[in-house]
N, C-alpha and C positions, 0 to 999 in steps of 0.2 A: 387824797381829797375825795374821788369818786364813792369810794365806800361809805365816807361818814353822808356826803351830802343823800346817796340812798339811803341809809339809816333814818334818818331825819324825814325824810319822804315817807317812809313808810312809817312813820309814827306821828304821820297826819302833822307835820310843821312844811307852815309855808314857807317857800324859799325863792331867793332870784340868786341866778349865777352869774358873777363876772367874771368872766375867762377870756384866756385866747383861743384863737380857735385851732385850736388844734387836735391830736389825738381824738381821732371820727369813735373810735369804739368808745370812750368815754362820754364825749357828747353825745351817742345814740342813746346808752341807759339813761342818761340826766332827761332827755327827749322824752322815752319812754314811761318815769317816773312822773313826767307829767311837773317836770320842775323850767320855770322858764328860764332862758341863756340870754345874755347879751356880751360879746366881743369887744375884746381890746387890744392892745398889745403888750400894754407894762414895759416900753421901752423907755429906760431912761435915758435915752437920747431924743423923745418925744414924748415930753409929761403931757403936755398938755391935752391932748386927744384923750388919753386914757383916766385924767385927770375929771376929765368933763364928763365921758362916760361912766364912769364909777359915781360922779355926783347926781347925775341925771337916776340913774337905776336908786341911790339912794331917795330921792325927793320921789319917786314915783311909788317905790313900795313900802316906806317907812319903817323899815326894823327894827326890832326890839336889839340884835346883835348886829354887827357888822363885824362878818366872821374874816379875818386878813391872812390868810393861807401860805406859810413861807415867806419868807426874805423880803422876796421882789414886792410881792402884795402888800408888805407891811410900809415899803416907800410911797404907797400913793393913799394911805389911811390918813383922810380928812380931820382935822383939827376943830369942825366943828363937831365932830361929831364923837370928839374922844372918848365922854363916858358913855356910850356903846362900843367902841370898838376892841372888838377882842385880837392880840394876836399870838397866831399859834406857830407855836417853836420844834419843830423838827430836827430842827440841830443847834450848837451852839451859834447863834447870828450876833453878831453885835445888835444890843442895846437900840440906839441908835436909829436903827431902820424903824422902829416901833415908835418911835416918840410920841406920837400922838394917837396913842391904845393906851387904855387905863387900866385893861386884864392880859392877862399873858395864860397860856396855857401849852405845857410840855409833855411832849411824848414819853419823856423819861425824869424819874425823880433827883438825878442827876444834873439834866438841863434845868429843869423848876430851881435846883440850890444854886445854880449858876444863874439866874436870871434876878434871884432874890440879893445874892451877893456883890451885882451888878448896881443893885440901886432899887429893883421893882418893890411895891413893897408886899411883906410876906402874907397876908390874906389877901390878896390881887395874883398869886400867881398861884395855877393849882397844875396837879398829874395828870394827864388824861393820854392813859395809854391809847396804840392802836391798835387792831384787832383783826383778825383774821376773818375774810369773807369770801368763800370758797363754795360755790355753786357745783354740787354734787356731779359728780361726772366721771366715765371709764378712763381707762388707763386708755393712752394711744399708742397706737400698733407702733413697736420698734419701727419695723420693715419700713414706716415712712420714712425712716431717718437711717436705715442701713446699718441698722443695729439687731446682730443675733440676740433669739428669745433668753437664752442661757445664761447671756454676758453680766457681770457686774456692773451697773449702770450708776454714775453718781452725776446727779442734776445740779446744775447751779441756775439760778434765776438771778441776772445783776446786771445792772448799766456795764458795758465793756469801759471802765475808766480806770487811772491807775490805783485810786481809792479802792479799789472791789478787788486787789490783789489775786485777779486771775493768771495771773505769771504763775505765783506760786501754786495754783491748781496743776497747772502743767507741769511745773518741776517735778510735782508729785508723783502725777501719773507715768513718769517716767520711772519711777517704783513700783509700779502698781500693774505687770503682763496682764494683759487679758482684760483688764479696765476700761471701760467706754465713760466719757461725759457727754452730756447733754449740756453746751452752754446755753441759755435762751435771754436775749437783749441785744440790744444795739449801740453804740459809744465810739467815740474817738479813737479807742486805740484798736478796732474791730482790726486794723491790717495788720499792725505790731502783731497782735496774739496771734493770728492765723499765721503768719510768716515764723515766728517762734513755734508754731504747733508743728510747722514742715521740718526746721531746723531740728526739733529734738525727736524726729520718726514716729511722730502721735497723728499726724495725719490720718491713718486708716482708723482712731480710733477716738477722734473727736468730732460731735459733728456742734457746726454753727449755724443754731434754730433761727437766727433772727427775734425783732419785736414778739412776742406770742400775745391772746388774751385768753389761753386754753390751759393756766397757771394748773387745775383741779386735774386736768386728766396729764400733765405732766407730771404732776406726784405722785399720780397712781400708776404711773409706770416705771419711774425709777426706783430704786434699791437705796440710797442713801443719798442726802441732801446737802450740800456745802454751799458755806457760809465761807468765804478766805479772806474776806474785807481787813484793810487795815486802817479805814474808817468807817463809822458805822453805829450814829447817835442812835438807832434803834435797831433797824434791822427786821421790817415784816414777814423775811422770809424764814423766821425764829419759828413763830409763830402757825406759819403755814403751815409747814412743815410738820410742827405736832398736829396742828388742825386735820393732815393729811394722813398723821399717825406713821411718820416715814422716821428713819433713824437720822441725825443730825452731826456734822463735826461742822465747829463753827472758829473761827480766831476770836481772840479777847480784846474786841473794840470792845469801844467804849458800852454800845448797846446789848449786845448779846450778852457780854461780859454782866450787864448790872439784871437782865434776863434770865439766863441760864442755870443751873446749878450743875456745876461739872460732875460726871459722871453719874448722874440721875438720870436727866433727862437730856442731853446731848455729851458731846465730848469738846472739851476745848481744848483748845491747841492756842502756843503763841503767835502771834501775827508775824507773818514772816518766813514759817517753818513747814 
């Protein structure tokens, strides 16, 4: 979301945010774009609040779209205001959460044929890929992260969930002497992988970045980019990656898969392996 909503800023389109509040580096650019915020929660164990708030920011700014950002955002999309409400599909969501959006838009032309095939109708749902937005920046120094200059470095940038198939990064590297990764993100199963990283003697040779927002000068320090997701309606760090001019091995979700052209411009691999 952050990148398109700067996009739109800097091409002189008014805009109001409704978010939660969360994630400070994201709200600092929206701040500094000079795009105003207003907070919610999007709990649906407490419509209401967020219900009001969402109407209130409508009646006040009057938009031409009312842009409903993933799943959750698409449950609290006002009924009056269906023929503006666009909603954008990031992954397969049911139907459903959208009812009352008259436009759909898919990050992949795959999702678009799923969303047409669901019922939307076919000039109502368009592609709208996402795109890589990569503020130029050095490589950072291994030595932060106790990694020789020499080493084979392979970065991954992904939620720790079991979706992002980071298990199978590590089996890997237990092939791979002399391999260092860089994981960078945060998730549920952050203690599974770490305790799996000690079990299979990858400890000295993975390190765990945590959240980053330093994505440009991670790629310009790593050697090669992986993707091991074994779900993955698009996949931005496809993208990055070439944007970074880094070399790529990715699994064949569903995203990358409809992405990439194997052995051109990344290498794929089955999910799993």
């Amino acid at each position: 979301m952050m990148e398109n909503v700067l996009a739109l800023a800097e091409a002189g389109f008014a805009q109001h945010v409704v978010t939660r509040n969360q994630a400070p580096y994201r709200l600092t650019r929206f701040r500094e774009a000079g795009v105003p915020l207003t907070f919610a929660s999007f709990s649906k164990m407490w419509r209401k609040h967020t219900e009001a708030t969402v109407g209130s920011a409508i009646a006040q700014f009057k938009p031409d779209v009312v842009h409903h950002w993933m799943g959750r955002a698409g449950l609290f999309a006002q009924q009056a205001w269906t023929p503006r409400n666009l909603a954008w599909h990031g992954g397969y969501y049911k139907l459903e959460r959208f009812k009352n959006c008259a436009w759909h838009a898919a990050v992949t032309s795959d999702i678009a044929r799923s969303i047409i095939e669901r019922g939307a109708p076919k000039e109502r749902a368009v592609t709208l890929h996402n795109y890589a937005s990569l503020e130029p920046d050095g490589p950072l120094d291994r030595a932060k992260f106790d990694t020789p200059k020499g080493a084979p470095l392979v970065l991954t940038l992904s939620r720790l969930h079991v979706k992002k198939g980071l298990d199978t990064l590590l089996l890997a590297l237990t092939e791979m002497p002399g391999v260092y990764a860089w994981i960078a993100g945060e998730g549920p199963l952050e203690g599974k992988l770490k305790a799996m990283a000690v079990r299979l003697g990858l400890a000295n040779r993975v390190r765990w970045l945590g959240w980053r927002t330093d994505r440009a000068a991670l790629l310009a320090a790593c050697d090669v980019v992986a993707l091991p997701s074994r779900y993955e309606p698009f996949g931005n760090v496809t993208i990055e990656a070439w944007a970074a001019g880094k070399p790529l091995v990715a699994a064949d979700a569903a995203g990358p898969a409809a992405t990439i052209t194997p052995d051109v411009d990344a290498l794929m691999v089955p999910r799993d392996n």
